[in-house]
C-alpha positions, 0 to 999 in steps of 0.5 A, a space after each residue: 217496973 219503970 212507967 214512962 212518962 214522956 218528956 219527963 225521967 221514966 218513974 220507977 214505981 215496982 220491984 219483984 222477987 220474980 219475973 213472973 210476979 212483974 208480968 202479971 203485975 204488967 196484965 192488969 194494969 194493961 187492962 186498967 190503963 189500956 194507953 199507958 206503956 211500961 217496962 220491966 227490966 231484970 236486975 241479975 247481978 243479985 
């Protein structure tokens, strides 16, 4: 999970095991902070 914070290197502040794990993870804090945009992004080389 990548937050980014613009001018600044995005934060890489989450990892894992499933994607589904990550999206829920993404829901809440959508409604914890409505304003702030995150990425998700899948290794699948492992």
């Amino acid at each position: 999970m990548v937050r980014l914070l613009p001018p600044m290197p995005p934060v890489v502040f989450a990892r894992f095991e499933n994607p589904a794990d990550a999206n829920g993870y993404v829901q809440v804090l959508k409604l914890l902070m409505p304003g702030v945009k995150f990425l998700i992004f899948f290794d699948l080389d492992q």
